[in-house]
C-alpha positions as CSV (number, residue, x, y, z in Angstrom):
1,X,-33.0,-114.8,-169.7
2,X,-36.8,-115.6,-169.9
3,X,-36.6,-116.1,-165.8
4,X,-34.9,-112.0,-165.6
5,X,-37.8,-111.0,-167.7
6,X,-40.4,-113.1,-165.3
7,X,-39.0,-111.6,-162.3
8,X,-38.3,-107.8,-163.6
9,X,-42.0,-108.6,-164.5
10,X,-43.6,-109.4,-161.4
11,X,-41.8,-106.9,-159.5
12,X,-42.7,-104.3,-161.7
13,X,-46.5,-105.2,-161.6
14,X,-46.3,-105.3,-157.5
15,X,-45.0,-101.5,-157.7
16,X,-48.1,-100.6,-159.6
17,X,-50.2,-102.8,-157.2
18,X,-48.6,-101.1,-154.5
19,X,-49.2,-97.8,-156.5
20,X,-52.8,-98.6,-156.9
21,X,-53.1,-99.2,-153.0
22,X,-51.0,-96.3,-152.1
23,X,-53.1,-94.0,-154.3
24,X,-56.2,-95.5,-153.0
25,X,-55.3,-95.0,-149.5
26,X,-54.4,-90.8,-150.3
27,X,-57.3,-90.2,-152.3
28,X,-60.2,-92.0,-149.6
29,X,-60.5,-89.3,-147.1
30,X,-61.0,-87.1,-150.8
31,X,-63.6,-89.4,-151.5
32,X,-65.5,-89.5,-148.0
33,X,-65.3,-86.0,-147.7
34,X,-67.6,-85.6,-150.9
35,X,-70.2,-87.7,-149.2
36,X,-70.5,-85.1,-146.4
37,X,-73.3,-82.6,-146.7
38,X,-72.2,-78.7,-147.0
39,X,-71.4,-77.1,-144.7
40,X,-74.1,-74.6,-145.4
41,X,-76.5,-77.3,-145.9
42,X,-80.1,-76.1,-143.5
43,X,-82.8,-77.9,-145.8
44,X,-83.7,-81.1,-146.2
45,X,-86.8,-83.7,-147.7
46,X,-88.2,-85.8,-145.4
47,X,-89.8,-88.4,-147.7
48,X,-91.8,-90.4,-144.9
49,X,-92.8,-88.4,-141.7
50,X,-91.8,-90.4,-137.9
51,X,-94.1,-93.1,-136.7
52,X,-94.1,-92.1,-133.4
53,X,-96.0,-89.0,-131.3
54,X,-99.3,-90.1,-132.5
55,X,-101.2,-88.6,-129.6
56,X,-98.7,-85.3,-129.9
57,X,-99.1,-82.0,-132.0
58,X,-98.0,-83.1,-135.9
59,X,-95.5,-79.8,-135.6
60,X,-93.8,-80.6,-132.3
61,X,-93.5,-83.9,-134.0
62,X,-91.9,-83.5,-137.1
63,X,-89.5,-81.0,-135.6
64,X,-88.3,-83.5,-133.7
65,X,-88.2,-85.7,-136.4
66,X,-85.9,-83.5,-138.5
67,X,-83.7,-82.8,-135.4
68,X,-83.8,-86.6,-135.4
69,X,-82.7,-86.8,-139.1
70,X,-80.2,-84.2,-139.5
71,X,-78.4,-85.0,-135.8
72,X,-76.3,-87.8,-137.4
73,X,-75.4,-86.2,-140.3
74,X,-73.6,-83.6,-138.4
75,X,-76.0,-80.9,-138.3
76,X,-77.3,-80.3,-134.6
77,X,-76.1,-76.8,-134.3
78,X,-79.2,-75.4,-136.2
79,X,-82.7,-75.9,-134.6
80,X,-84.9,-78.1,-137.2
81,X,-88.4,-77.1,-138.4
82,X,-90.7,-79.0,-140.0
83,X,-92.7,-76.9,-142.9
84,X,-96.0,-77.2,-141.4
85,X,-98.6,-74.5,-140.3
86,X,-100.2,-75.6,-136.7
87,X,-102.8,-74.1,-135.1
88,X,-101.3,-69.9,-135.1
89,X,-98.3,-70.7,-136.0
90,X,-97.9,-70.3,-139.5
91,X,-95.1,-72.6,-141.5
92,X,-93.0,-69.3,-143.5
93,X,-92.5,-68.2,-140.1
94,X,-90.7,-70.7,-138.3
95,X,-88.2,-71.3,-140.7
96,X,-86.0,-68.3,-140.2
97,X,-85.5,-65.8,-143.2
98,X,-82.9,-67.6,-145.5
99,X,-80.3,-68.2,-147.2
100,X,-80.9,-72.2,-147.5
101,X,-79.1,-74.8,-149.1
102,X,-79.4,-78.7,-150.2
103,X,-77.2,-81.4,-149.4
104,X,-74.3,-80.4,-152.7
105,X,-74.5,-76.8,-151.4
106,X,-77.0,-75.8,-154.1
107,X,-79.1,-72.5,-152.6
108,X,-82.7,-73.5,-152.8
109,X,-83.7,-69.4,-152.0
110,X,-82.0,-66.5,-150.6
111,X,-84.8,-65.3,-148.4
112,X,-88.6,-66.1,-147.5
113,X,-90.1,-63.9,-150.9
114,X,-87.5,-66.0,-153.7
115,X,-88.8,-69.3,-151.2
116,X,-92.7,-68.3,-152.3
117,X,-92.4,-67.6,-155.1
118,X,-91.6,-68.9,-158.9
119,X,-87.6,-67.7,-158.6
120,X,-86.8,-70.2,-156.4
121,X,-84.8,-73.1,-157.1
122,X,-87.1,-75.9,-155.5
123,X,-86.9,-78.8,-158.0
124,X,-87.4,-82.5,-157.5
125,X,-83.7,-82.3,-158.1
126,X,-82.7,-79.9,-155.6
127,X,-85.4,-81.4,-152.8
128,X,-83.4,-83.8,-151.6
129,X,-82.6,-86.0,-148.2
130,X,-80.5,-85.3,-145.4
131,X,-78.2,-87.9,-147.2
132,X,-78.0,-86.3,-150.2
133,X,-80.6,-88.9,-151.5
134,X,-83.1,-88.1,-154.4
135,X,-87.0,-87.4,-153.5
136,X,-89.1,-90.7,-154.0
137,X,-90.2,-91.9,-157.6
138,X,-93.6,-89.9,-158.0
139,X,-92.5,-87.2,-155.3
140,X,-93.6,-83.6,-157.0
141,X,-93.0,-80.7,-155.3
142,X,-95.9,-78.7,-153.8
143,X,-97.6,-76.2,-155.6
144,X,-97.4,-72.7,-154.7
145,X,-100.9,-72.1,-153.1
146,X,-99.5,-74.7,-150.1
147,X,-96.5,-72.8,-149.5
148,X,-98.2,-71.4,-146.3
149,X,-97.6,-75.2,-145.4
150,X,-101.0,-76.0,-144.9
151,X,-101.6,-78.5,-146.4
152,X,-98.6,-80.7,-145.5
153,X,-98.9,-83.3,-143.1
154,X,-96.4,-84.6,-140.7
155,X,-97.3,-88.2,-142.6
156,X,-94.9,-86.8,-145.5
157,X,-93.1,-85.8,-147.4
158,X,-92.5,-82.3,-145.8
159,X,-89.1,-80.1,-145.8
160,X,-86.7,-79.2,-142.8
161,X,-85.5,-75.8,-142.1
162,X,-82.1,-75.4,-140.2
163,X,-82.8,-71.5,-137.7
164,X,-79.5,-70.9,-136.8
């Protein structure tokens, strides 16, 4: 009798192992999926600008950079621009006219007056990587008076804009 009980015991624990497995297996793509960036996703913090194109305009530069960034994830059918003001070209008008969104989907502004200005929803928590990653320790967002993008270097940290 105790050997019935063993063995109704061990097959019942390897149909919840295989259980466990199978619900493992139908619930992975689930949980890959999650790790994907939105599909509306067209801004992204760059924590630590490219080493390379020293001798080349800093905006050429770091557009390339976030091209370079966002390519993998998915994202090459937007032209990247880095937030920076060169020469003429002023940063707030490169960057197209809005709506843009994070990593999770969360809108950051609807349009170029919410972006500069205190409505819109540019936190350290919402300024995050092309991987979904949080800013660096330290990392505070910009005050308004360098929203023109100034002041940002392509060194870092400096935000992407997806133009479709």
């Amino acid at each position: 009798m105790r050997t019935a009980r063993n063995g109704r015991r061990a097959r019942a624990r390897r149909r919840v192992g295989t259980g466990v497995a199978l619900w493992a297996v139908a619930f992975a793509p689930a949980q890959l999926a999650a790790q994907n960036p939105s599909p509306d996703m067209n801004f992204f913090l760059v924590a630590t600008g490219p080493t390379f194109g020293a001798n080349q305009p800093a905006q050429q530069v770091a557009d390339a950079h976030c091209t370079t960034l966002a390519y993998p994830a998915g994202l090459a059918h937007l032209t990247w621009r880095a937030y920076l003001t060169e020469g003429s070209q002023v940063a707030r008008n490169r960057i197209g006219t809005g709506p843009w969104y994070n990593y999770y989907g969360v809108p950051i502004a609807e349009n170029l007056a919410q972006l500069h200005s205190d409505d819109n929803n540019l936190w350290t928590e919402s300024a995050v990587t092309v991987a979904g990653e949080a800013a660096p320790a330290g990392f505070t967002i910009p005050p308004g008076s360098q929203l023109d993008g100034g002041d940002f270097t392509r060194a870092g940290p400096f935000f992407c804009f997806g133009v479709a």
